[in-house]
C-alpha positions as CSV (number, residue, x, y, z in Angstrom):
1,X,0.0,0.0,0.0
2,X,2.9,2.4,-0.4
3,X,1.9,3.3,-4.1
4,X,1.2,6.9,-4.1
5,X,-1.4,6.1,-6.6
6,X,-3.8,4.3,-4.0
7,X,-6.9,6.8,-2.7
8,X,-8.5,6.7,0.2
9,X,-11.1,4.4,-0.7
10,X,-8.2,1.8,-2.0
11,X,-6.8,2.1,1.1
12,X,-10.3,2.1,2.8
13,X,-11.1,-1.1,0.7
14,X,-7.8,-2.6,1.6
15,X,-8.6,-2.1,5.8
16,X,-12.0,-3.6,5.1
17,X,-10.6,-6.8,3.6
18,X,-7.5,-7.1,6.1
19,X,-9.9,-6.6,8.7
20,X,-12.4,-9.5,7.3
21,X,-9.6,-11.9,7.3
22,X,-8.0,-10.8,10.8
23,X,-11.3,-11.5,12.4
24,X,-11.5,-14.6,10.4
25,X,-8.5,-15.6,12.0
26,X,-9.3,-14.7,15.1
27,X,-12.5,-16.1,14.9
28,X,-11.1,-19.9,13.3
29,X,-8.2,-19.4,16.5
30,X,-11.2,-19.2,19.2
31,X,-12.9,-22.0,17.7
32,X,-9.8,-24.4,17.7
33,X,-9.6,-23.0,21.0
34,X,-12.9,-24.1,22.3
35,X,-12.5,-27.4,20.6
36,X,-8.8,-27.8,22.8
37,X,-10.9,-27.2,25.4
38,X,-13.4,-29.8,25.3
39,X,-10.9,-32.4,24.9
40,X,-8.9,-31.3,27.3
41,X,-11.6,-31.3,29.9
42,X,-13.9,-34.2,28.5
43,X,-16.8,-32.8,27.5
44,X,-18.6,-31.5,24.6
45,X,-18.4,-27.3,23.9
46,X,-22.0,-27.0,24.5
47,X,-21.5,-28.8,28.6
48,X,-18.4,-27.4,28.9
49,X,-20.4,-23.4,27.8
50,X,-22.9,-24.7,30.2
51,X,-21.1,-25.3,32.9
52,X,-19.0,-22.1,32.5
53,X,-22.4,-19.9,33.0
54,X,-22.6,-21.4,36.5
55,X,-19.5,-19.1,37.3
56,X,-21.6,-16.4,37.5
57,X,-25.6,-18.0,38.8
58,X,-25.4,-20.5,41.4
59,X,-29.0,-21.5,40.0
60,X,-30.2,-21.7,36.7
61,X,-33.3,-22.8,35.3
62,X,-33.3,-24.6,31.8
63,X,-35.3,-21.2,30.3
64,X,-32.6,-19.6,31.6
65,X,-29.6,-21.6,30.0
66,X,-31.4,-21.7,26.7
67,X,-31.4,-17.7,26.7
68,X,-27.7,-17.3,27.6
69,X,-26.6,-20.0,25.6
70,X,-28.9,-18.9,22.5
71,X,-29.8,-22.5,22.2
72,X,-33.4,-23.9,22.1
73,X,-34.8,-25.1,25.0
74,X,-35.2,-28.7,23.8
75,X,-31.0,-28.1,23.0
76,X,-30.9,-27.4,26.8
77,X,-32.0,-30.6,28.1
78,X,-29.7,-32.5,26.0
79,X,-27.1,-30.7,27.7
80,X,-28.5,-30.4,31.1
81,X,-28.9,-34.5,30.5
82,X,-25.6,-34.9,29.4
83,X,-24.2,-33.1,32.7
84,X,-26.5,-35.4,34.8
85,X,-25.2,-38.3,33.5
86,X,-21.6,-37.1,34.8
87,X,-22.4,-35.8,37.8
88,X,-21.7,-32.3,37.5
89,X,-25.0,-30.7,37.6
90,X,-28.2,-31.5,39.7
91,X,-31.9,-30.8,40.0
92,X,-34.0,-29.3,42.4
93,X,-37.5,-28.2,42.8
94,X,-37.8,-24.3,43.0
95,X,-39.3,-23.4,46.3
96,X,-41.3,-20.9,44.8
97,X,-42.8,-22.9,42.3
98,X,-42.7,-26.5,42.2
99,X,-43.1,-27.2,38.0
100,X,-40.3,-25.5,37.8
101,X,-36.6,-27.0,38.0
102,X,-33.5,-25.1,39.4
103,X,-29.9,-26.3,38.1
104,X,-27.1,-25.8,39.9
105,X,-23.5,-27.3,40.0
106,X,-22.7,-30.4,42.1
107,X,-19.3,-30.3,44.1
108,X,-18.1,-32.6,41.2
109,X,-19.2,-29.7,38.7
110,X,-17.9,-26.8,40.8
111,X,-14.5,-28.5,40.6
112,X,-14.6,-28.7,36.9
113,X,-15.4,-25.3,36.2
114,X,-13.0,-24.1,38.9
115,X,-10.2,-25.8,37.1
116,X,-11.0,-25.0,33.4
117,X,-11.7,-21.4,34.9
118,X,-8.1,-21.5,36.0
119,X,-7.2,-22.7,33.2
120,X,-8.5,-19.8,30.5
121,X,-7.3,-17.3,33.1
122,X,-3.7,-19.1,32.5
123,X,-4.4,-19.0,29.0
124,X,-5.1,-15.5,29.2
125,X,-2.5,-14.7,31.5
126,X,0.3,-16.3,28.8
127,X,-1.2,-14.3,25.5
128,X,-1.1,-11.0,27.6
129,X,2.5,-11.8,28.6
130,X,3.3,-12.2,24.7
131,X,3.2,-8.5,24.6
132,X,4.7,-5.4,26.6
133,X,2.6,-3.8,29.0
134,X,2.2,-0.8,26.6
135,X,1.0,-3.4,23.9
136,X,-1.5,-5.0,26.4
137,X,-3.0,-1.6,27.7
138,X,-3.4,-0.6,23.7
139,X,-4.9,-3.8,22.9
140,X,-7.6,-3.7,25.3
141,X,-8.4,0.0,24.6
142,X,-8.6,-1.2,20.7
143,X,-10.8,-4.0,21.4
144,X,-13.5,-2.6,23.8
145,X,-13.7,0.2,20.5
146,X,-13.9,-2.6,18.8
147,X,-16.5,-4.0,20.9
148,X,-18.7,-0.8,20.7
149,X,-18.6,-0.7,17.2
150,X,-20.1,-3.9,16.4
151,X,-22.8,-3.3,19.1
152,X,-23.3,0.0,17.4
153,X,-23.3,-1.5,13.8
154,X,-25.8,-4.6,14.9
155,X,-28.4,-2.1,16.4
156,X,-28.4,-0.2,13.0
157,X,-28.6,-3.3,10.9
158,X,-30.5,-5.6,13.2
């Protein structure tokens, strides 16, 4: 791009497409990511999602996973079932209203999620560590922009 014949839209057009395939990227990284992950810890992506949301709810109802998760409710159960069947989640009857189930982590499951907790934060903790600490603080600044932007660009196009 150091042709003095480029405009700004060629340049423009040239950030657009760099930026397509840098999110590409970062998107097909985040993906092999989650699929180390469940491997790793022995367990599907959608349990090993489901379990993470228990970091922050001690109880969660299977309406409730479904909306976090963005997942049909019928999707929910399978993956509620298939945390059941290891141990790592159980059922209770809400005290407020019987028909309704509560979910909540078993001290099996609040092991596992401790430890692959841990083990993002380590993650984490070793990408950040790949750059210096004026790198990091730009990074972050760059992506919560970034973050903005797209929730900016989906309420105007959604």
């Amino acid at each position: 791009m150091n042709d003095k014949n480029f405009t700004r839209d060629d340049y423009f057009r040239f950030q657009v497409q760099r930026f397509q395939a840098l999110m590409q990227e970062v998107v097909r990284c985040c993906e092999g990511r989650a699929a180390d992950l469940s491997k790793k810890f022995g367990l599907p992506d959608a349990e090993l999602r489901c379990l993470m949301l228990f970091r922050e709810d001690k109880y969660l109802t299977a309406k409730g996973i479904a909306l976090k998760m963005d997942v049909a409710k019928s999707r929910v159960t399978k993956i509620v079932n298939g945390l059941l069947d290891k141990g790592l989640v159980q059922c209770i009857d809400d005290p407020a209203d019987g028909r309704i189930k509560l979910i909540s982590l078993t001290p099996k499951g609040r092991a596992k999620c401790d430890e692959m907790a841990a083990f993002i934060t380590a993650l984490h903790e070793m990408i950040l560590q790949e750059l210096e600490p004026e790198e990091r603080t730009q990074v972050l600044r760059v992506l919560e922009r970034l973050r903005t932007s797209m929730e900016a660009v989906k309420q105007k196009v959604f």
